[in-house]
C-alpha distance (Angstrom), angle and dihedral (degrees) to the residues before:
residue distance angle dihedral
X1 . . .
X2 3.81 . .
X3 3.56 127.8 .
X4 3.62 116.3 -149.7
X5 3.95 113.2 -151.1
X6 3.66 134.4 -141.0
X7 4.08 127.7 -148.1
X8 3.49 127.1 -160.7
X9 3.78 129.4 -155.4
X10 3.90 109.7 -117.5
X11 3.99 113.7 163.9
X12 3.53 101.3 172.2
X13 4.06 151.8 118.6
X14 3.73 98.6 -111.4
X15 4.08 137.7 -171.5
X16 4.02 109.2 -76.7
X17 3.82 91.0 -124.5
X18 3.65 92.7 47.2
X19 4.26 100.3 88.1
X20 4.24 87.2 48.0
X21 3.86 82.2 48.9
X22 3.79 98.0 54.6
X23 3.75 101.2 42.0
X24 3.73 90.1 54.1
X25 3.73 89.5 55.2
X26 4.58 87.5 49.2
X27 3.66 91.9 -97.7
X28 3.33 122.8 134.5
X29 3.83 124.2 -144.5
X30 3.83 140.8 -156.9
X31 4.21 111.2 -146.6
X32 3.42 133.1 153.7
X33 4.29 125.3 179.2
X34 4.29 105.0 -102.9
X35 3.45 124.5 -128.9
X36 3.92 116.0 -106.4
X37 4.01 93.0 -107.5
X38 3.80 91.8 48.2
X39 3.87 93.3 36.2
X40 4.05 82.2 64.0
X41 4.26 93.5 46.3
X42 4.10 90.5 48.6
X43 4.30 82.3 49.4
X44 3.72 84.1 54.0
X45 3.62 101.9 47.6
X46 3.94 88.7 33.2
X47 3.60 81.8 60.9
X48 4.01 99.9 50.2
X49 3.87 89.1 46.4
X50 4.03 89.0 46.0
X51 4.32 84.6 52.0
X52 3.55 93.4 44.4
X53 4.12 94.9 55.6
X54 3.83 85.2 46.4
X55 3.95 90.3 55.7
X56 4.13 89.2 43.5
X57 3.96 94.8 47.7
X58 3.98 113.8 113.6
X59 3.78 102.6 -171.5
X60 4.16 140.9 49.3
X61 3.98 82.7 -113.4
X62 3.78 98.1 50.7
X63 3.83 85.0 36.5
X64 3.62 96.1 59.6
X65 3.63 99.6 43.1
X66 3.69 95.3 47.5
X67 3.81 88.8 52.5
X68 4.26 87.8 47.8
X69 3.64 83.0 63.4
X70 3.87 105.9 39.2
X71 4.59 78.4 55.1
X72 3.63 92.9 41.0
X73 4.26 87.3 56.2
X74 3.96 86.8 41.0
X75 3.74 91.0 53.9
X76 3.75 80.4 51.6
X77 3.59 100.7 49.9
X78 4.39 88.9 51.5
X79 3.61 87.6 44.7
X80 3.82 94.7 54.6
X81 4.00 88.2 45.7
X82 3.62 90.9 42.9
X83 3.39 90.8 -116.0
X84 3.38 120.9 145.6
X85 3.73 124.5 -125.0
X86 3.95 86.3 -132.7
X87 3.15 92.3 54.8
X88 3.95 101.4 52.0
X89 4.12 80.9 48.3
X90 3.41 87.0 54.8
X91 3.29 98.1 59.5
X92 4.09 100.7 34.0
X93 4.10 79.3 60.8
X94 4.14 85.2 50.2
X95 4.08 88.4 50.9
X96 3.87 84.4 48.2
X97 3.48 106.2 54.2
X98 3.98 88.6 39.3
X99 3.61 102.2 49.0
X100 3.59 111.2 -4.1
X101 3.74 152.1 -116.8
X102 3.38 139.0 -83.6
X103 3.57 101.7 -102.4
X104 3.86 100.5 107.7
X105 3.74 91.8 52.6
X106 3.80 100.4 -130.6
X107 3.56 118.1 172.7
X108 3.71 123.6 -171.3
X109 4.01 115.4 -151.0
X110 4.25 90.4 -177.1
X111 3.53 146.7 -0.8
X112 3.77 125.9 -143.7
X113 4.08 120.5 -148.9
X114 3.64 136.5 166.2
X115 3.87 111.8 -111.4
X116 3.87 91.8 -112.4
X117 3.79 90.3 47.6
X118 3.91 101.8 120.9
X119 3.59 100.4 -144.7
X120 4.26 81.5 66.5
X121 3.88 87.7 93.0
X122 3.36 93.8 69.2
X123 3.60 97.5 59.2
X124 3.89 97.4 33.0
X125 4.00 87.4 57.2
X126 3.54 93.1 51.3
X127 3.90 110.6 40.4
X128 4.21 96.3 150.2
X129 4.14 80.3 66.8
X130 3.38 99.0 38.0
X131 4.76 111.7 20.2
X132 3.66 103.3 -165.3
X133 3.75 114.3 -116.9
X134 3.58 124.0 -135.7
């Protein structure tokens, strides 16, 4: 009796537990230790797959694990920088108390400046982010 196997394209920064996991359950796995400089681009793209499952999930449940993943991959990221996560708290309470939250749920559709306004740079030098409307 044959058995005819079946591999699947994976290409991605996974949990550390995750290879042990598999085998126990007859999978086999392909892994091999990153680089530092590539480590950091998987962290990156960990982190935009992470964001993207929090945006798709329909439930509190799904929610909340989605979210325990998109933290567990920025506790990564601060590690990696030797950053600490207290510290990046530290200063998302800073950027609170000086301009805010998100609690009131304003959202701006346009801003208005005078050409010599100096804060114009900003959004001049970065017109994909921010098209200038006519």
């Amino acid at each position: 009796m044959s058995t005819t196997k079946r591999v699947f394209k994976i290409n991605k920064l996974i949990r550390d537990k995750l290879p042990a996991l598999l085998q126990a359950k007859n999978i086999g796995i392909c892994t091999r230790i990153m680089e530092e400089v590539e480590y950091i681009e998987r962290l990156k793209d960990k982190l935009l797959e992470e964001a993207h499952k929090v945006i798709g999930a329909t439930n509190k449940l799904d929610l909340q694990e989605e979210l325990a993943d998109l933290l567990e991959v920025i506790h990564a990221i601060c590690l990696a920088h030797e950053l600490s996560y207290e510290e990046v708290e530290a200063t998302r309470h800073k950027k609170k108390t000086e301009k805010g939250g998100f609690e009131t749920h304003v959202y701006s559709e346009f801003v208005e400046m005078e050409i010599d306004n100096p804060s114009i740079t900003y959004y001049l030098d970065n017109p994909d982010k921010y098209p200038e409307l006519s």
